[in-house]
C-alpha positions as CSV (number, residue, x, y, z in Angstrom):
1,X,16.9,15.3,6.1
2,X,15.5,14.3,2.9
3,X,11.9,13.1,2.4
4,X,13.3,9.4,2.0
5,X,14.8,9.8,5.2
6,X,11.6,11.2,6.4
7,X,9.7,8.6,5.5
8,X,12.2,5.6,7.0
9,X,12.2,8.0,10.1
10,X,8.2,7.7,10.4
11,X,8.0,3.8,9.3
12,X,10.6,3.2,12.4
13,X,8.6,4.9,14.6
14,X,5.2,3.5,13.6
15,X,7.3,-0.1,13.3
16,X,9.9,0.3,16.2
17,X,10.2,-3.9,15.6
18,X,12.3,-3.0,12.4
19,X,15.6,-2.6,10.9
20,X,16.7,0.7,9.0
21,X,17.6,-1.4,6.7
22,X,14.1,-3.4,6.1
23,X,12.2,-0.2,6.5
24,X,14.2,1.1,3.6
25,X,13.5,-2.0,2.1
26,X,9.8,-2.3,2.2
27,X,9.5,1.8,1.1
28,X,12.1,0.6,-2.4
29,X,9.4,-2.1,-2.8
30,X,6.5,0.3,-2.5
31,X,8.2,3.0,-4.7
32,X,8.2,0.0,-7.3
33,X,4.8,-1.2,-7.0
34,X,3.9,2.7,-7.1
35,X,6.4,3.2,-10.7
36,X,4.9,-0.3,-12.3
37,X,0.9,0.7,-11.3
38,X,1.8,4.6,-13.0
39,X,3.1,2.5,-16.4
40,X,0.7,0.2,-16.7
41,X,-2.0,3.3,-16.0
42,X,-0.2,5.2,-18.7
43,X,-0.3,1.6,-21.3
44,X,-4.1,1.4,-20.8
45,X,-4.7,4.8,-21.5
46,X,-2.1,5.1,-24.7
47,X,-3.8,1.9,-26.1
48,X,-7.4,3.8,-25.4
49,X,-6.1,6.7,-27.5
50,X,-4.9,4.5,-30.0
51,X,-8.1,2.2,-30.3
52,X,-10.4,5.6,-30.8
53,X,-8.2,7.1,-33.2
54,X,-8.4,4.2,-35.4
55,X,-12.1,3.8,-35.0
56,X,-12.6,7.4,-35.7
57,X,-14.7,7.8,-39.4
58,X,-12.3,9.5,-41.5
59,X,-13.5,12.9,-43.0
């Protein structure tokens, strides 16, 4: 099994209410949410570097 798998396996258990294919649903949706939260991390901190290397005094 693969650690997608894995992962469906444990939501189903915990949620026994749900369909294979919502659970793999709802863990797509969290990967996304997960991918979008790392860019934006990465933005902020690019546009940090940026705004300190232009506001360092030239030597």
């Amino acid at each position: 099994m693969t650690n997608s798998e894995d992962k469906v396996d444990a939501l189903l258990a915990k949620h026994p209410n749900l369909t294979k294919e919502e659970a793999i649903q709802i863990l797509k949706d969290k990967n996304e949410r997960k991918k979008k939260k790392r860019s934006d991390k990465a933005e902020r901190i690019n546009a940090k570097i940026l705004k300190n290397e232009e506001n360092k005094p030239e030597q």
